[in-house]
C-alpha positions in Angstrom: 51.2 87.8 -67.5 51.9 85.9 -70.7 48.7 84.6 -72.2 50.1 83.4 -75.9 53.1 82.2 -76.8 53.5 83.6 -80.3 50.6 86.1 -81.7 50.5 86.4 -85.7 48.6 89.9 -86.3 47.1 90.1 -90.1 47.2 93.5 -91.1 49.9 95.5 -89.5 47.8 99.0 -89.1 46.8 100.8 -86.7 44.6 98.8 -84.7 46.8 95.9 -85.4 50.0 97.7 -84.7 48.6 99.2 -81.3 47.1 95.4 -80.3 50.7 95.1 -81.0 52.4 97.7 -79.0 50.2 97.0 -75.5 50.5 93.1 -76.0 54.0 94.1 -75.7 53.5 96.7 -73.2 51.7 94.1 -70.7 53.8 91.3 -71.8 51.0 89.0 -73.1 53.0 87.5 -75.2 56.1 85.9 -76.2 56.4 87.1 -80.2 54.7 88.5 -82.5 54.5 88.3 -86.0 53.2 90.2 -89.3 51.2 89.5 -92.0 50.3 92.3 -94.6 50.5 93.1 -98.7 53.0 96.4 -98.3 56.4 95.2 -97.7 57.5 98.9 -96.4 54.6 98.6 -93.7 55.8 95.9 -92.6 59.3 96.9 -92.5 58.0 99.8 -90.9 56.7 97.9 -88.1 59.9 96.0 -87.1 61.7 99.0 -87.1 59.6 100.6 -84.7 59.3 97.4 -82.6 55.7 96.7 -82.9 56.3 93.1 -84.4 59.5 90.9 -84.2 59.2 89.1 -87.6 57.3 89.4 -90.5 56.5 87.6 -93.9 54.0 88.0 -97.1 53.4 84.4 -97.7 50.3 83.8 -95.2 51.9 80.5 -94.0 55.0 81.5 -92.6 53.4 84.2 -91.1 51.0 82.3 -89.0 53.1 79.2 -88.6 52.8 78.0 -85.1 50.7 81.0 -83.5 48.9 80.1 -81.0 46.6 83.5 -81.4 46.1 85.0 -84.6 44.3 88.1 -84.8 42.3 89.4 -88.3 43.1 93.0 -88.1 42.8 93.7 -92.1 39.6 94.6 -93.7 36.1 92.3 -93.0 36.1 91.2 -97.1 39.5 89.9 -96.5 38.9 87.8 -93.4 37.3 84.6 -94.4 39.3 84.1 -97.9 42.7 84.4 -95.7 41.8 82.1 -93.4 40.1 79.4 -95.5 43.8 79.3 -97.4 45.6 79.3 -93.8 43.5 76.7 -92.1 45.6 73.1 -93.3 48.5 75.0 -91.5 47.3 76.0 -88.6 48.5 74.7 -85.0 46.2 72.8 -83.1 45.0 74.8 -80.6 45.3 77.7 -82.2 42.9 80.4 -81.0 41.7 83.2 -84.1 39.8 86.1 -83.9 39.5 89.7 -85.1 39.2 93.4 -84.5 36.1 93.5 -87.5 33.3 95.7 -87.1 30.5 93.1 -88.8 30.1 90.2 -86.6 27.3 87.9 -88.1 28.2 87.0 -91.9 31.6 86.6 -90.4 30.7 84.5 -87.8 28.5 82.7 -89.6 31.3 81.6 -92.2 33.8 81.2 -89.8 31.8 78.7 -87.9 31.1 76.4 -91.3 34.3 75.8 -91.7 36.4 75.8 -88.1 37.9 72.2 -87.5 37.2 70.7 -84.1 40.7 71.4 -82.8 40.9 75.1 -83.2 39.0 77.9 -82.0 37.2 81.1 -83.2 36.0 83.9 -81.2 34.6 86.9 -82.9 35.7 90.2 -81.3 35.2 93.9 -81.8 37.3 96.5 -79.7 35.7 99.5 -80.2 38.4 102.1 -80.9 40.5 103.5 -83.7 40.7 106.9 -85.4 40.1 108.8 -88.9 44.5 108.3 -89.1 45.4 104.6 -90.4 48.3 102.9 -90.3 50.8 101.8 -87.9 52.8 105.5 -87.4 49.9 106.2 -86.2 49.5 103.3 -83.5 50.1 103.6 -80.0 50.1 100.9 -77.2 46.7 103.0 -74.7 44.3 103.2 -77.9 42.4 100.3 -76.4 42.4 101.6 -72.6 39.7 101.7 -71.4 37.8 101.1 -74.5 34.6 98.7 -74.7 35.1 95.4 -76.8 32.7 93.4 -77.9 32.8 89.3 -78.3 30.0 87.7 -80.0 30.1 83.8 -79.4 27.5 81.9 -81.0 26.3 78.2 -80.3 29.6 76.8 -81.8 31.9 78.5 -79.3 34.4 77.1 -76.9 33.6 78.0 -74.1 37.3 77.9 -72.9 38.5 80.1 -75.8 35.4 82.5 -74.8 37.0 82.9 -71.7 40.8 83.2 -72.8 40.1 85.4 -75.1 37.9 87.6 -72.6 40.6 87.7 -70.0 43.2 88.6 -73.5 41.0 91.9 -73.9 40.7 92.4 -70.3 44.5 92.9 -70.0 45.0 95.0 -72.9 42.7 97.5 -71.1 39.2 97.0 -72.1 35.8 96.3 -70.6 34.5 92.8 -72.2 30.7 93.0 -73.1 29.4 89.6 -74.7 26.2 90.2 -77.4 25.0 87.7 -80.3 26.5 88.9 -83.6 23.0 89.7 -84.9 22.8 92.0 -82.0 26.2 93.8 -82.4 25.5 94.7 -86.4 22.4 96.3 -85.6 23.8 98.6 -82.7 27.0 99.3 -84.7 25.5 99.9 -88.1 23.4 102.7 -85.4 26.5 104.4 -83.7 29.0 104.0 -86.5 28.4 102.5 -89.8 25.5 105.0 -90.7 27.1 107.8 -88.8 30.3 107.1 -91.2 28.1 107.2 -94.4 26.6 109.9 -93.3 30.0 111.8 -92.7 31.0 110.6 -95.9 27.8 111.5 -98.1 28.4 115.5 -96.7 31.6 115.9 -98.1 30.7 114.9 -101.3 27.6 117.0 -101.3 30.0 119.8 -100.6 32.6 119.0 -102.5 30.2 119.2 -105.8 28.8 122.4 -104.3 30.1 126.0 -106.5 28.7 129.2 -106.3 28.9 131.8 -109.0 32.5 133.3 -107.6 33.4 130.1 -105.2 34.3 126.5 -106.5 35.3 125.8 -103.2 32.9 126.1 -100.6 34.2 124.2 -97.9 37.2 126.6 -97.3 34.5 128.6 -95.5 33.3 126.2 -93.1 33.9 126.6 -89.0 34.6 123.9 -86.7 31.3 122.8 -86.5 31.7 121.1 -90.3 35.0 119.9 -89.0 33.2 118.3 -86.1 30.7 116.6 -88.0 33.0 115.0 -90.8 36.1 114.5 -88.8 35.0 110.5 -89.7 34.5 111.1 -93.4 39.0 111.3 -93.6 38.8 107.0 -92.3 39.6 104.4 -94.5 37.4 104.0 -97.7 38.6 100.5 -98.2 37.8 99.4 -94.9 34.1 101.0 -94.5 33.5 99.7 -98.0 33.7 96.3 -96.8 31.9 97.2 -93.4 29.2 98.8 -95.1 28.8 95.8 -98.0 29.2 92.9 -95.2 26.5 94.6 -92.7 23.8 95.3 -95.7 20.5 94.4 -94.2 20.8 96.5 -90.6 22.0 99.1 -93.0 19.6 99.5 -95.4 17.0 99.5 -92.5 19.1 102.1 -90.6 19.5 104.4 -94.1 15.8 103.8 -94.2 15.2 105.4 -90.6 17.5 108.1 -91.1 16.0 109.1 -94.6 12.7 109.0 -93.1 14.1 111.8 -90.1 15.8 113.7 -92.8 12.6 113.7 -95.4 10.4 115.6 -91.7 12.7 117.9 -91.8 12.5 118.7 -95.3 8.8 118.8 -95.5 8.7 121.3 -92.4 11.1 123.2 -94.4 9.0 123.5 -97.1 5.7 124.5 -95.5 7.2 126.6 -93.2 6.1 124.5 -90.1 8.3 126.4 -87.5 7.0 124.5 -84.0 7.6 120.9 -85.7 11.2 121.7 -86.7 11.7 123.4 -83.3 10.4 120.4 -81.3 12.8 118.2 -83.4 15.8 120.0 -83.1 14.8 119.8 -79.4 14.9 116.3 -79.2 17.8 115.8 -81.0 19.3 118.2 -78.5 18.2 116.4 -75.6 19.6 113.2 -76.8 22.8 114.6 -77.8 23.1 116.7 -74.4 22.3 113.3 -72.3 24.8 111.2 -74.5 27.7 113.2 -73.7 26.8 113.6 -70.3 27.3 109.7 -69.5 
């Protein structure tokens, strides 16, 4: 069922390009353009029939799209659309796929006119590969995504939109965008830094006869820093636009790591046991949902 007439995606990638590929799929709608700053990416993208047009000036792109969709990094979002909102067609329904809700949101809403809509949305899926070779029309199936309406809200776009993500395959959960930072700066934006901090502690790591230490490492290391090979450009922005839960979470989690040390160091075997323990436990439970 078609929901849109014409959909403009900004930032032809890979959640972009597999939004793409199901809207498609599903027939949700009618055409669908590109926006994005790599001309081969975009002629990429037409060739392999995830978009049916495409443009680099911001205004043709979007020119009357009745859904546009921010798929490109969070920094990126608000600039873009303050320069594409004289041209927009009334009606017009925008949101995005951005993993920071509440700056965003908060922005968004100062300058929305009356007779268009915003929606903040956050489908939770993707991979450590970018770009749109990489897309594919079931990444979203079955997925979770999140929409964070705030006072300012239609509550007829609220409900478009939810029924949109409900037919690309997703199960809709609605949370205030002060809600959504904290829980994903917990589950992914720390987790990433995290990943990311690793590597570079082993990648400055030598040994007398090894300047290369990771070339020993099982698939436990692998596990752990599968996320650390994602995007720098777009968790820099994540990371920079979702500061305060951050800094509290970094807090937290240097506060765990700094117990660990310190049984470590005075050899307190029953305190590191029982930690490890828990963390077990947790772990054991979470993937058993």
């Amino acid at each position: 069922m078609k929901h849109f007439e014409k959909m403009c995606i900004i930032g032809v990638g890979l959640l972009g390009g597999s939004l793409a590929r199901v809207c498609r799929k599903e027939n949700l709608v009618s055409s669908i353009s590109g926006f994005g700053r790599n001309l081969a990416t975009l002629e990429k993208a037409k060739q392999l029939g995830v978009i049916d047009t495409f443009s680099q000036d911001l205004r043709t792109a979007v020119k009357d799209a009745d859904l546009i969709v921010f798929c490109s990094p969070v920094g990126t979002i608000v600039p873009r659309l303050k320069e594409v909102l004289p041209h927009l067609k009334p009606g017009c329904l925008v949101t995005d796929v951005g993993s920071v809700k509440a700056e965003l949101v908060t922005e968004i809403d100062a300058v929305m006119p009356e007779n268009m809509f915003f929606v903040g949305s956050h489908p939770i899926a993707g991979g450590e590969k970018s770009g749109v070779s990489a897309s594919n029309a079931d990444l979203f199936c079955g997925a979770q995504c999140i929409v964070t309406p705030s006072t300012k809200t239609s509550p007829s776009a609220l409900s478009k939109l939810k029924v949109f993500w409900t037919d690309v395959g997703m199960e809709v959960i609605e949370m205030t965008a002060e809600e959504h930072d904290i829980i994903l700066g917990a589950v992914s934006h720390l987790p990433h830094i995290i990943a990311f901090t690793l590597i570079n502690t082993l990648t400055d790591l030598k040994t007398k006869n090894c300047d290369n230490v990771a070339k020993y490492s099982g698939k436990g290391l692998k596990d752990s820093s599968r996320i650390a090979a994602s995007d720098p450009v777009m968790w820099r922005d994540i990371c920079l636009h979702n500061r305060e839960p951050l800094l509290n979470l970094i807090g937290k989690f240097q506060r765990e790591l700094d117990l660990a040390r310190q049984c470590i160091e005075n050899n307190q075997s029953a305190p590191l046991e029982n930690s490890f323990r828990k963390a077990q436990k947790s772990r054991i439970e979470m993937t058993a949902k």
